[in-house]
mmCIF file of the N, C-alpha and C atoms, coordinates in Angstrom:
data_MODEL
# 
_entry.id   MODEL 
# 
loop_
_atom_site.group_PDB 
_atom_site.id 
_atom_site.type_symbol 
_atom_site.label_atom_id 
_atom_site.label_alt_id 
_atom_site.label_comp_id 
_atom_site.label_asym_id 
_atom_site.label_entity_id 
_atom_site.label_seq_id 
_atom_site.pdbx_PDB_ins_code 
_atom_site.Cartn_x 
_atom_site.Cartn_y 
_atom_site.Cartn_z 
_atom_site.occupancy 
_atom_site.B_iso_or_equiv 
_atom_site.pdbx_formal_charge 
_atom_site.auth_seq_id 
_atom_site.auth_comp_id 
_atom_site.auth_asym_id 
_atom_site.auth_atom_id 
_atom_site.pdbx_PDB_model_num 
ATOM 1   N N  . UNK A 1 1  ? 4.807   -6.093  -9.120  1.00 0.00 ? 1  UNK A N  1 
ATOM 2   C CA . UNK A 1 1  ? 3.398   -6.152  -8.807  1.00 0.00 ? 1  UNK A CA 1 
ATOM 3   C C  . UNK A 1 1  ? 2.756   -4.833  -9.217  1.00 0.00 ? 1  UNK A C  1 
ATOM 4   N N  . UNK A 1 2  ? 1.312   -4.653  -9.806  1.00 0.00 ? 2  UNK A N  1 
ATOM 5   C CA . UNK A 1 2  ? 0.854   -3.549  -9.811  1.00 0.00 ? 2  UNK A CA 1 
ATOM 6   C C  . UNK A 1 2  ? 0.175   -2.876  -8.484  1.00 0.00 ? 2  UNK A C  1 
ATOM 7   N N  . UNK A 1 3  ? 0.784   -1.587  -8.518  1.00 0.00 ? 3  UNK A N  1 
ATOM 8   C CA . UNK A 1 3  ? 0.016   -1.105  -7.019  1.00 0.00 ? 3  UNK A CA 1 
ATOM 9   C C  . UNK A 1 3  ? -0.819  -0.148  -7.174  1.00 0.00 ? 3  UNK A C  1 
ATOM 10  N N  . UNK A 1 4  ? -1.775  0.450   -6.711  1.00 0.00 ? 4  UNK A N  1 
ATOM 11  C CA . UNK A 1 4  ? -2.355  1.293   -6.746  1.00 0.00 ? 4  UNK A CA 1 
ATOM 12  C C  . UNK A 1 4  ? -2.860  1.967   -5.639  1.00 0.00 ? 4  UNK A C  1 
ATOM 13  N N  . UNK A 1 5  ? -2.794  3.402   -4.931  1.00 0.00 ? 5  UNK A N  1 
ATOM 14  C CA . UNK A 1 5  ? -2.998  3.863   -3.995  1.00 0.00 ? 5  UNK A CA 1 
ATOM 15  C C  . UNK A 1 5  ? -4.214  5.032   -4.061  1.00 0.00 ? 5  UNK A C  1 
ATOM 16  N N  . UNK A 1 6  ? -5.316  4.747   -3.939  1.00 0.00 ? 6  UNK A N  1 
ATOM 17  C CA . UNK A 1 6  ? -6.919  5.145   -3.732  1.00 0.00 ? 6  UNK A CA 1 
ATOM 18  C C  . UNK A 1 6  ? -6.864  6.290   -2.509  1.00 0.00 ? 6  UNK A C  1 
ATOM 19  N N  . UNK A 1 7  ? -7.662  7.551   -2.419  1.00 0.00 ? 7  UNK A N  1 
ATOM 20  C CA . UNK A 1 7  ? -8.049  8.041   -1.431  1.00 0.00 ? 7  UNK A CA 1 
ATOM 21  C C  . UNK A 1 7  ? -9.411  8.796   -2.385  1.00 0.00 ? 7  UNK A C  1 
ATOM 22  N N  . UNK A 1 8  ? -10.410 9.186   -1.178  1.00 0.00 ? 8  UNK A N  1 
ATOM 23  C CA . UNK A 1 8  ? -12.067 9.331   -1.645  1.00 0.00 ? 8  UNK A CA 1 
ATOM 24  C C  . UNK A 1 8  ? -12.190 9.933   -2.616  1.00 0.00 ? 8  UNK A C  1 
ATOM 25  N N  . UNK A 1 9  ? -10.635 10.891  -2.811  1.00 0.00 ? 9  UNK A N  1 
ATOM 26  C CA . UNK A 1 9  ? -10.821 11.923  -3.977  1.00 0.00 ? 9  UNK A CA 1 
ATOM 27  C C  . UNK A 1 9  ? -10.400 11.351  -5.134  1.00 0.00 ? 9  UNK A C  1 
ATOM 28  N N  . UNK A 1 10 ? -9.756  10.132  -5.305  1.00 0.00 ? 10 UNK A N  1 
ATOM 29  C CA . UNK A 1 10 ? -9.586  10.024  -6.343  1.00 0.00 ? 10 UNK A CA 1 
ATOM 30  C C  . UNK A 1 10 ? -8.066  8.967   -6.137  1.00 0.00 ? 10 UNK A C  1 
ATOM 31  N N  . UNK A 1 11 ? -7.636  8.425   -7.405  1.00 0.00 ? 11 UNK A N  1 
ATOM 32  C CA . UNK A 1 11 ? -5.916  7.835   -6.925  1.00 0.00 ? 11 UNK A CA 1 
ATOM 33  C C  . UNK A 1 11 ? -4.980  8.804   -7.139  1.00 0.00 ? 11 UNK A C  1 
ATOM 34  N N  . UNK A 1 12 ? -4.130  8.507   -6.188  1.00 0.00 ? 12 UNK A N  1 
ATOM 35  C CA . UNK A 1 12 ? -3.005  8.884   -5.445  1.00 0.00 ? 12 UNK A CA 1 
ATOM 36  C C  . UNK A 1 12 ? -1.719  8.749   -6.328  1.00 0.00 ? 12 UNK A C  1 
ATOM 37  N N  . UNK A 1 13 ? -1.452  7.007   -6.532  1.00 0.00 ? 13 UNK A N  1 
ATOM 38  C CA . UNK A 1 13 ? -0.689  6.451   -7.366  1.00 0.00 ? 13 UNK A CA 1 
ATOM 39  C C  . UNK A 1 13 ? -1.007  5.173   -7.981  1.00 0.00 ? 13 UNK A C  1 
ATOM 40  N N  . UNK A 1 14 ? -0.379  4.832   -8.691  1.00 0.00 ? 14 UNK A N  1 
ATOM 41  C CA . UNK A 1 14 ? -0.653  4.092   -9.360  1.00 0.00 ? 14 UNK A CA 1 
ATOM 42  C C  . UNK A 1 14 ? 0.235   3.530   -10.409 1.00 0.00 ? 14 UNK A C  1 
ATOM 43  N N  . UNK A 1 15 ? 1.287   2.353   -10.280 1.00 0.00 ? 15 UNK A N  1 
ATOM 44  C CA . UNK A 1 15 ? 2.354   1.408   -11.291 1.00 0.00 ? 15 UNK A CA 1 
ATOM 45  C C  . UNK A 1 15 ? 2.706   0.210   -10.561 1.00 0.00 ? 15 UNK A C  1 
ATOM 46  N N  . UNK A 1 16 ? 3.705   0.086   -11.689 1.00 0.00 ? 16 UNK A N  1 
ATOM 47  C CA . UNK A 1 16 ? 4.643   -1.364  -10.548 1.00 0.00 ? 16 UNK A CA 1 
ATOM 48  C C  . UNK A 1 16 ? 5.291   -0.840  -10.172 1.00 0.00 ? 16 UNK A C  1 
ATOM 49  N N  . UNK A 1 17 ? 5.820   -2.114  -8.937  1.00 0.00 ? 17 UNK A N  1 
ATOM 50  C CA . UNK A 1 17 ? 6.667   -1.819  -7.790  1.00 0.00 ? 17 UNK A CA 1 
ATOM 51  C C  . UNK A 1 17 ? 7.411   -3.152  -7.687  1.00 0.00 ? 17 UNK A C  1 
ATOM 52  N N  . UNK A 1 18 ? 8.590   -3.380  -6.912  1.00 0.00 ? 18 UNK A N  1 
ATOM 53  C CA . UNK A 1 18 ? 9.580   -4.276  -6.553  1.00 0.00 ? 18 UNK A CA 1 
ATOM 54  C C  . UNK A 1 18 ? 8.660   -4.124  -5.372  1.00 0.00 ? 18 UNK A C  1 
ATOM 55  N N  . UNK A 1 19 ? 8.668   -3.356  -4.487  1.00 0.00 ? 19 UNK A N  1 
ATOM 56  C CA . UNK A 1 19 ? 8.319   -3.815  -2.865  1.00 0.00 ? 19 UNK A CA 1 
ATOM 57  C C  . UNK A 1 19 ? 7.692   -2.032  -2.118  1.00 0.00 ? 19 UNK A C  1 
ATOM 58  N N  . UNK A 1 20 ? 6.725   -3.006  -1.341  1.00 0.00 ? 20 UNK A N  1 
ATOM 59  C CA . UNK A 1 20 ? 5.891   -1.565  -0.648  1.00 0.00 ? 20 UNK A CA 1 
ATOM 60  C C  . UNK A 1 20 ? 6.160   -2.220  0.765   1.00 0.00 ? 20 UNK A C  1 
ATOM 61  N N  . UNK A 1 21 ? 5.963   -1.230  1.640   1.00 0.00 ? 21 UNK A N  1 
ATOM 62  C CA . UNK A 1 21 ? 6.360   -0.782  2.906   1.00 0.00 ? 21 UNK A CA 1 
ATOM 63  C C  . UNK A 1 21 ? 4.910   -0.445  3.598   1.00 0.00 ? 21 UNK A C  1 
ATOM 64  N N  . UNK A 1 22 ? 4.159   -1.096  3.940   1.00 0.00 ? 22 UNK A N  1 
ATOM 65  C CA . UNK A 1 22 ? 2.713   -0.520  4.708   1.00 0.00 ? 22 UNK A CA 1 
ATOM 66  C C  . UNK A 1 22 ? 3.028   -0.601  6.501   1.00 0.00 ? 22 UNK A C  1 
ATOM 67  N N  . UNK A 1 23 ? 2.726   0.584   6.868   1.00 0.00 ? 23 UNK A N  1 
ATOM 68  C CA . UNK A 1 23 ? 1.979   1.080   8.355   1.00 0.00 ? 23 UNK A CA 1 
ATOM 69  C C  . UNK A 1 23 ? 0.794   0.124   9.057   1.00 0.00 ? 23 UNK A C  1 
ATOM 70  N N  . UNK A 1 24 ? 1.209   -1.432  9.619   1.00 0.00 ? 24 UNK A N  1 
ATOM 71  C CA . UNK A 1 24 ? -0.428  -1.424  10.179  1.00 0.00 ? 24 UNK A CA 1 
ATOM 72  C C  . UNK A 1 24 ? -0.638  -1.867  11.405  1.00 0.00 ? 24 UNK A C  1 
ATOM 73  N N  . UNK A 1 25 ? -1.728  -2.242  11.977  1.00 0.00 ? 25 UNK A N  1 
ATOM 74  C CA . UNK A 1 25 ? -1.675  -2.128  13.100  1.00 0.00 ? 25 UNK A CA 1 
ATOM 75  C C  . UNK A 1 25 ? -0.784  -2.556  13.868  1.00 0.00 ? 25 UNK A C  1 
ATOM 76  N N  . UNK A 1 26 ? -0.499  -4.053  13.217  1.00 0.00 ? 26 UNK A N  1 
ATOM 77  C CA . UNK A 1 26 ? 0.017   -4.939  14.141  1.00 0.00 ? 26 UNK A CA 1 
ATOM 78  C C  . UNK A 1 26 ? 1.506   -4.647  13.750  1.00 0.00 ? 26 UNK A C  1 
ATOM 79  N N  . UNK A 1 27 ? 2.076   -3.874  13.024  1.00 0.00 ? 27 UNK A N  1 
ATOM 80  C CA . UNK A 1 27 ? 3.636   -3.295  12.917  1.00 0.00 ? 27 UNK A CA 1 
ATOM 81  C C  . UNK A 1 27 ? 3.668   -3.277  11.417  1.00 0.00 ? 27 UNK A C  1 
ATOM 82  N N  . UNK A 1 28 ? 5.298   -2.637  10.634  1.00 0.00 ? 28 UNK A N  1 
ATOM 83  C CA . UNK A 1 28 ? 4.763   -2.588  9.556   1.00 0.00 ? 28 UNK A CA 1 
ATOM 84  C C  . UNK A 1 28 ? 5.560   -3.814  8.785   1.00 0.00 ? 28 UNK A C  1 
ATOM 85  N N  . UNK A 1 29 ? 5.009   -3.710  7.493   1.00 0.00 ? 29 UNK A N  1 
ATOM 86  C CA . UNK A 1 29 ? 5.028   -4.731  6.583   1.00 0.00 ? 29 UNK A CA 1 
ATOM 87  C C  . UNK A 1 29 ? 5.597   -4.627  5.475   1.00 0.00 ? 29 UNK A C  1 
ATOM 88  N N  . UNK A 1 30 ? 6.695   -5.583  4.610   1.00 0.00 ? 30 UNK A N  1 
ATOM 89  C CA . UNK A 1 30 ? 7.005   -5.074  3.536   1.00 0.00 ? 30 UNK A CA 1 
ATOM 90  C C  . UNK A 1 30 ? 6.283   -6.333  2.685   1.00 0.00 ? 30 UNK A C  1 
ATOM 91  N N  . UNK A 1 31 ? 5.836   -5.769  1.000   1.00 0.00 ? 31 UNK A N  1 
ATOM 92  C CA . UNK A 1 31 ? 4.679   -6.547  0.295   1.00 0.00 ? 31 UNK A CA 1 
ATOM 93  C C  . UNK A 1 31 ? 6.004   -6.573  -0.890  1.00 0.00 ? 31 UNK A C  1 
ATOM 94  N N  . UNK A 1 32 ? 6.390   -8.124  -1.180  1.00 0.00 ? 32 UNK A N  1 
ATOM 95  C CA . UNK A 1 32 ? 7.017   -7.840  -2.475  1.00 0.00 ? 32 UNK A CA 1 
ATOM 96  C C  . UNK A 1 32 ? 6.001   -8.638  -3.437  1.00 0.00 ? 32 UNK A C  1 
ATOM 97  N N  . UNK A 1 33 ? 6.760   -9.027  -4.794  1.00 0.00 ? 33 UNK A N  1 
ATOM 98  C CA . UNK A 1 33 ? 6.040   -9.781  -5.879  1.00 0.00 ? 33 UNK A CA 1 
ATOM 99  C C  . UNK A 1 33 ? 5.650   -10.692 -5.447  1.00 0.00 ? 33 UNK A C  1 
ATOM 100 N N  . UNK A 1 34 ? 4.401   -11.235 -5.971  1.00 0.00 ? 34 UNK A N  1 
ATOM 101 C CA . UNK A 1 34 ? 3.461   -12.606 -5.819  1.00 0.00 ? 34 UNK A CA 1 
ATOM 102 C C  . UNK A 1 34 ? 3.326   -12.958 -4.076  1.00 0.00 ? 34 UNK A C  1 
ATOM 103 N N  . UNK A 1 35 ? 3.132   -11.638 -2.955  1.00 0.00 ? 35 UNK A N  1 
ATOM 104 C CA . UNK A 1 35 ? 3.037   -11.963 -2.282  1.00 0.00 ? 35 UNK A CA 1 
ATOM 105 C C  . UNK A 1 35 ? 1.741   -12.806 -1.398  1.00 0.00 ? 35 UNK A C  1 
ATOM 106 N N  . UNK A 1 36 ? 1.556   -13.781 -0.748  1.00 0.00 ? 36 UNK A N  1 
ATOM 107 C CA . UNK A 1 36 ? -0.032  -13.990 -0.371  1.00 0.00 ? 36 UNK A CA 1 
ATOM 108 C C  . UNK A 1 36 ? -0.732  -12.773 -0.049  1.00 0.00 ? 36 UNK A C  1 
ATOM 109 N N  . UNK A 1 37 ? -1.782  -13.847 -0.724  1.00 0.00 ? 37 UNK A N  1 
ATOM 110 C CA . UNK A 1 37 ? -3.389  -12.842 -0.770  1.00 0.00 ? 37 UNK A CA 1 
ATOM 111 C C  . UNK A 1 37 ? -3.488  -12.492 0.630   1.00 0.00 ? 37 UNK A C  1 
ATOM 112 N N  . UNK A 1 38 ? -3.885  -10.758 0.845   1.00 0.00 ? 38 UNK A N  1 
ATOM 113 C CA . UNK A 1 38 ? -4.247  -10.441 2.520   1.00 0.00 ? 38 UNK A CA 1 
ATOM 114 C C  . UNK A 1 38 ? -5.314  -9.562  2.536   1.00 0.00 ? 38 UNK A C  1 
ATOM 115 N N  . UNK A 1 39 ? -5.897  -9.215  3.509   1.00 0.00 ? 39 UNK A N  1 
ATOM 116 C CA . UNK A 1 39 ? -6.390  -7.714  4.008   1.00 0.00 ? 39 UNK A CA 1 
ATOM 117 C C  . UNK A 1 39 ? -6.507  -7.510  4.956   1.00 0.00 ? 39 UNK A C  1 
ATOM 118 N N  . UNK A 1 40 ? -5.356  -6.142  4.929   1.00 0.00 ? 40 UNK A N  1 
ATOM 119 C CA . UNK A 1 40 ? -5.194  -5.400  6.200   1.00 0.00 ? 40 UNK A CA 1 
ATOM 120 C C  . UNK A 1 40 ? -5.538  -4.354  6.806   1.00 0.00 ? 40 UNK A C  1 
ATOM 121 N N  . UNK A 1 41 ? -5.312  -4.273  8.111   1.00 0.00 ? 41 UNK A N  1 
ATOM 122 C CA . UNK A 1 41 ? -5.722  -2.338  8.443   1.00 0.00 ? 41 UNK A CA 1 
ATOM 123 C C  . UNK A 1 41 ? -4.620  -1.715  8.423   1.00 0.00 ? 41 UNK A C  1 
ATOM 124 N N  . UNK A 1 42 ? -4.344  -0.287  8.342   1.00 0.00 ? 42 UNK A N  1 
ATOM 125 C CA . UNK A 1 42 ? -3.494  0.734   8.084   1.00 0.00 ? 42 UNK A CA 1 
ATOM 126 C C  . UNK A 1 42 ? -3.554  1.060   9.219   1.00 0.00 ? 42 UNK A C  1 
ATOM 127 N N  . UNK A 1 43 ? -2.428  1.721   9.692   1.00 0.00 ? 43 UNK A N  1 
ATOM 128 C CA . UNK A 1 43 ? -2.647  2.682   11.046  1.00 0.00 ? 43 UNK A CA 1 
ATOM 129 C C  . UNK A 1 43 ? -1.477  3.994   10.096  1.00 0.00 ? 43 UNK A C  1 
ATOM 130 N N  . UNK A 1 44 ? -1.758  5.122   10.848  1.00 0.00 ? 44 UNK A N  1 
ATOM 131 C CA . UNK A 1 44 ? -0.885  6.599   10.744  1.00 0.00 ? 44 UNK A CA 1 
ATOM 132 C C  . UNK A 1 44 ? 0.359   6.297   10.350  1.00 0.00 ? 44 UNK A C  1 
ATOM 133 N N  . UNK A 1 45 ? 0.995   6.780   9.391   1.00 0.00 ? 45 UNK A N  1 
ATOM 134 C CA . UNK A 1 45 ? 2.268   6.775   8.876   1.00 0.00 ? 45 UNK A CA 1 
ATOM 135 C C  . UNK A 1 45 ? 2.657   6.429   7.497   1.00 0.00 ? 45 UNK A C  1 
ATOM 136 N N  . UNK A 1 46 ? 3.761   6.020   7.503   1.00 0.00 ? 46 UNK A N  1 
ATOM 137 C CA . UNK A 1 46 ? 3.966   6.866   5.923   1.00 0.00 ? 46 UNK A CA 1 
ATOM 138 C C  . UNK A 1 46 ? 3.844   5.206   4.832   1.00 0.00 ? 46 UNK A C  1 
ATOM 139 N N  . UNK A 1 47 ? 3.826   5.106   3.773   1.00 0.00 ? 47 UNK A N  1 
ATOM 140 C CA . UNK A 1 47 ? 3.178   4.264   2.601   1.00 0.00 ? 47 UNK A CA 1 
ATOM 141 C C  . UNK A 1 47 ? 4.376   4.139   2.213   1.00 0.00 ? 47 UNK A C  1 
ATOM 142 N N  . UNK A 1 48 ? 5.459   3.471   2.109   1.00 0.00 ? 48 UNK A N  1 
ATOM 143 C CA . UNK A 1 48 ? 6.972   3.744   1.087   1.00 0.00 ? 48 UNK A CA 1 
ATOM 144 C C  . UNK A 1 48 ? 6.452   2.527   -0.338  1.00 0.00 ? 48 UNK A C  1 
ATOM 145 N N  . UNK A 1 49 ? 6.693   3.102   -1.306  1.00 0.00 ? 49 UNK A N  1 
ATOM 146 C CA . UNK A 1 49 ? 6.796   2.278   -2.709  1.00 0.00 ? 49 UNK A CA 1 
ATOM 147 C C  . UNK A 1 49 ? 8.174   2.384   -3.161  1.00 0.00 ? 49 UNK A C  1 
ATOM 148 N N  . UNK A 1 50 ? 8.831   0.958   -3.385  1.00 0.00 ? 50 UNK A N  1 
ATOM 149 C CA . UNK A 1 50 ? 10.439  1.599   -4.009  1.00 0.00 ? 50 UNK A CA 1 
ATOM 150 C C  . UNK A 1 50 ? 10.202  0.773   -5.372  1.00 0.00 ? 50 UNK A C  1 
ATOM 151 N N  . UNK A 1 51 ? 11.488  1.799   -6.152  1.00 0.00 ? 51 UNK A N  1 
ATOM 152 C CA . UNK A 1 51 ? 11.428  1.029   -7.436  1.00 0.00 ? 51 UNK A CA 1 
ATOM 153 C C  . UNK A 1 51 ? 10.055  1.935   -8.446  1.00 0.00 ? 51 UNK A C  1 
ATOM 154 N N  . UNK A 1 52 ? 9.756   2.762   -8.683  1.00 0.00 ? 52 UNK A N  1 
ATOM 155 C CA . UNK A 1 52 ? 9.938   4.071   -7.923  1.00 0.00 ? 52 UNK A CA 1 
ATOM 156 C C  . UNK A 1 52 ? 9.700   4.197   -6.581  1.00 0.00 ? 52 UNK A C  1 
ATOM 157 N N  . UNK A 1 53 ? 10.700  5.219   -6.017  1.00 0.00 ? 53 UNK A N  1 
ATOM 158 C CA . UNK A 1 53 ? 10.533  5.891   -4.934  1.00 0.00 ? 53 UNK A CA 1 
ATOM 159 C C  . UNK A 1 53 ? 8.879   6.646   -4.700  1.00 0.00 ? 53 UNK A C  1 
ATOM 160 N N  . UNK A 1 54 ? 8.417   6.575   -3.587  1.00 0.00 ? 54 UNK A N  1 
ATOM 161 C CA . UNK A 1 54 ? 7.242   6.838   -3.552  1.00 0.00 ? 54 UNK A CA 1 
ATOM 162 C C  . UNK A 1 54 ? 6.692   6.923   -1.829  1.00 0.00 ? 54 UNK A C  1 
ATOM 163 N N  . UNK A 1 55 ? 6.460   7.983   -0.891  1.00 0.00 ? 55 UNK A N  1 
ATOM 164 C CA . UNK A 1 55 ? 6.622   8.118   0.146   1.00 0.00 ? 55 UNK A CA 1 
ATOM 165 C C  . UNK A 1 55 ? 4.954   8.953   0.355   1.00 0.00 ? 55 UNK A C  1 
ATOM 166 N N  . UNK A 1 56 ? 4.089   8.409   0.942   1.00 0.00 ? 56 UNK A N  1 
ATOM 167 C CA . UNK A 1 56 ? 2.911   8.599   1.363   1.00 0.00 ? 56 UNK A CA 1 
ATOM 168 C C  . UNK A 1 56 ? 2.147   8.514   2.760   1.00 0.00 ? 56 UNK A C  1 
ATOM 169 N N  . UNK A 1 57 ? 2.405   10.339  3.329   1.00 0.00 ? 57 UNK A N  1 
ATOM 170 C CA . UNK A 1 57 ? 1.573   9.487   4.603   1.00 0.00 ? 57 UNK A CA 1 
ATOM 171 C C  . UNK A 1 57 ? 0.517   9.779   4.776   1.00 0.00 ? 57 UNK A C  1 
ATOM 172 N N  . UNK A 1 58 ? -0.471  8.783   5.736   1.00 0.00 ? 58 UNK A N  1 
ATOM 173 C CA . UNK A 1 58 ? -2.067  8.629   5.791   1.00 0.00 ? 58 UNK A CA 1 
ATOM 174 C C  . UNK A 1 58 ? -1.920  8.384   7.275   1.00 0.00 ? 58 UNK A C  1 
ATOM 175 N N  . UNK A 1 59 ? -3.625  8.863   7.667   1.00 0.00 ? 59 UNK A N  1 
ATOM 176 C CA . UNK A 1 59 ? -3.812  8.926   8.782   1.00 0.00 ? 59 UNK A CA 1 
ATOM 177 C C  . UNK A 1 59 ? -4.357  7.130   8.926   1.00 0.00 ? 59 UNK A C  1 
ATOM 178 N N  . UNK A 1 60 ? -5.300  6.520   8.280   1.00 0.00 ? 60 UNK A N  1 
ATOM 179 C CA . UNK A 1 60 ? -5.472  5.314   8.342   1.00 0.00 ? 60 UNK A CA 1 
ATOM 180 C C  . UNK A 1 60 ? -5.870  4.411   6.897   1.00 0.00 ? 60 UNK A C  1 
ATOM 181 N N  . UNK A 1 61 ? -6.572  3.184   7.148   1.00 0.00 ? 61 UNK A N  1 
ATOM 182 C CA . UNK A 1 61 ? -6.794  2.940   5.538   1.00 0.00 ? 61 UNK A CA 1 
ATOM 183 C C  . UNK A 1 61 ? -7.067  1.511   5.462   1.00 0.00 ? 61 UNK A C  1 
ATOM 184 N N  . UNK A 1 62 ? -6.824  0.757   4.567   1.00 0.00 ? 62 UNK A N  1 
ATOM 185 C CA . UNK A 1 62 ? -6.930  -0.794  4.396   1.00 0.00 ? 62 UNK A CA 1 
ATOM 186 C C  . UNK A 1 62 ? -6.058  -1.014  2.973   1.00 0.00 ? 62 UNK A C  1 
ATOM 187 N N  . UNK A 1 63 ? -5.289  -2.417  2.766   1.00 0.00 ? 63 UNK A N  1 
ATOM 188 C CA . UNK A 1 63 ? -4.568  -2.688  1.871   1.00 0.00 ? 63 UNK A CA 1 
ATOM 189 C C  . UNK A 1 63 ? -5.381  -3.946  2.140   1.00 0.00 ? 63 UNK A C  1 
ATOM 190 N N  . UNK A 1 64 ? -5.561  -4.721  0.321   1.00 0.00 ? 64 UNK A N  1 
ATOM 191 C CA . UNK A 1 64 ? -5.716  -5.588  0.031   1.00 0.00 ? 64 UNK A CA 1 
ATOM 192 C C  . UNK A 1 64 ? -4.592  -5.832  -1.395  1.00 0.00 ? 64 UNK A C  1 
ATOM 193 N N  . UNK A 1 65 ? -4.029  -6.843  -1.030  1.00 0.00 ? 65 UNK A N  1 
ATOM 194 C CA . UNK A 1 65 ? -3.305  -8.160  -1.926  1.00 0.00 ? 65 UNK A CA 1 
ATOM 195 C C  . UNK A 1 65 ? -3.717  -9.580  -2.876  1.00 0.00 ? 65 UNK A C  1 
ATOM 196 N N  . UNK A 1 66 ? -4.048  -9.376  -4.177  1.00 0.00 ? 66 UNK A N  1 
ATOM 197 C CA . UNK A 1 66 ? -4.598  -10.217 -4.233  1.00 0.00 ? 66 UNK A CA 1 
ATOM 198 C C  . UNK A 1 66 ? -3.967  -10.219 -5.684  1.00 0.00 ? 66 UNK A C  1 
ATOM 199 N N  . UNK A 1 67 ? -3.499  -11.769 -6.434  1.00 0.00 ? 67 UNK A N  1 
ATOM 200 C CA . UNK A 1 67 ? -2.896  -12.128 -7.829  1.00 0.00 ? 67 UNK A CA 1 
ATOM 201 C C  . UNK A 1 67 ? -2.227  -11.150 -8.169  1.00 0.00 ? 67 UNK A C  1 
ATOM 202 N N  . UNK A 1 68 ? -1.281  -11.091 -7.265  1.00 0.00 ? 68 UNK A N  1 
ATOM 203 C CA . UNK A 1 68 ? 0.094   -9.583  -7.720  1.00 0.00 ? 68 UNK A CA 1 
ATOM 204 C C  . UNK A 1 68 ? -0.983  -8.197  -8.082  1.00 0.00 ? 68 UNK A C  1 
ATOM 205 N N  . UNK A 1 69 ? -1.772  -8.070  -6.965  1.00 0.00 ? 69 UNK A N  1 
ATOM 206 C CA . UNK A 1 69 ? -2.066  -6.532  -7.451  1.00 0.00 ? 69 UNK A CA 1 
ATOM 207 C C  . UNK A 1 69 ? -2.650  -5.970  -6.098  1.00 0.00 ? 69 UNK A C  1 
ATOM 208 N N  . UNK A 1 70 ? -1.728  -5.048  -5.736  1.00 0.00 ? 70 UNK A N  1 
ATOM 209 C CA . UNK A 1 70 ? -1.970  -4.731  -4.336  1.00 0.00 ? 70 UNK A CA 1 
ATOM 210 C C  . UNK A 1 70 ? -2.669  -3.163  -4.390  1.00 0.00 ? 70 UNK A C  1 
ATOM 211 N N  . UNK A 1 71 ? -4.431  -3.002  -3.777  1.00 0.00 ? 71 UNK A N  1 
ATOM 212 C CA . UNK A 1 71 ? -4.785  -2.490  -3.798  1.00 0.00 ? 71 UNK A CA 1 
ATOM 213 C C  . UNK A 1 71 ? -4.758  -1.469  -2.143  1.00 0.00 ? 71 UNK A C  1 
ATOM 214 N N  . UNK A 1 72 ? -4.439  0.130   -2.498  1.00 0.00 ? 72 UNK A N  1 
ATOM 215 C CA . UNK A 1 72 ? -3.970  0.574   -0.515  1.00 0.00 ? 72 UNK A CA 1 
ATOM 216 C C  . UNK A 1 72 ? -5.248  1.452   -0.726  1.00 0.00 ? 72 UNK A C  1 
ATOM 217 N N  . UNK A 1 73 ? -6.342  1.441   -0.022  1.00 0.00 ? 73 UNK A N  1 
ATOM 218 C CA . UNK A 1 73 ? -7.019  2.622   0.550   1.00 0.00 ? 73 UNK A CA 1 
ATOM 219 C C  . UNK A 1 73 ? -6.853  3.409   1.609   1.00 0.00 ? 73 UNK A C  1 
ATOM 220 N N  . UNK A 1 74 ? -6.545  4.888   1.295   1.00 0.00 ? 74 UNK A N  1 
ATOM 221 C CA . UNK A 1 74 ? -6.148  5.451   2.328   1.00 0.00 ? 74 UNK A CA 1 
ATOM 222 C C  . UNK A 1 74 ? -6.726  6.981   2.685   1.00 0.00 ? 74 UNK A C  1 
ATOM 223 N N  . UNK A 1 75 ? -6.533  6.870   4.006   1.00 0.00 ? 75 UNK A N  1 
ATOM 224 C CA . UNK A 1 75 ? -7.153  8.730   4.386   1.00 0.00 ? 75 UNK A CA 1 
ATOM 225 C C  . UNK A 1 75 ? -5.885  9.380   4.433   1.00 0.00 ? 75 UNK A C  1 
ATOM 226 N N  . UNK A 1 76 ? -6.355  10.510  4.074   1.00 0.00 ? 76 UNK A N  1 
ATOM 227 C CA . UNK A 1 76 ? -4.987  11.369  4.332   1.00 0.00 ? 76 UNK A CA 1 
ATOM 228 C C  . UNK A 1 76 ? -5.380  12.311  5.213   1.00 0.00 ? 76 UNK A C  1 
# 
């Protein structure tokens, strides 16, 4: 999936991924390929991307999923 990780200043990261790891409210989540379309809230903690390795933490944020391209907005 392509991912891309946004904060106000600018992106963060940005490739494919096998599977991301999101922080959210309701506990966390792992996002692999062609997963359903979502949007979520972020809560504090860390962003994992594997496939590259990729370890990001934010204070809060929102992830949206949509046709294999998972977009994370986040505060740091």
């Amino acid at each position: 999936m392509q991912v891309s990780i946004l904060e106000p200043k600018g992106v963060v990261w940005e490739g494919n991924a096998k599977e991301a790891n999101l922080p959210t409210i309701e506990g966390e989540i792992c996002v692999l390929d062609f997963h359903q379309s979502f949007l979520i809230r972020l809560k504090k903690g860390e962003v994992r991307i594997s496939r590259p390795n990729f370890v990001k933490a934010i204070k809060d944020g929102i992830a949206f999923m949509r046709s294999n391209v998972l977009k994370i907005f986040v505060e740091t």
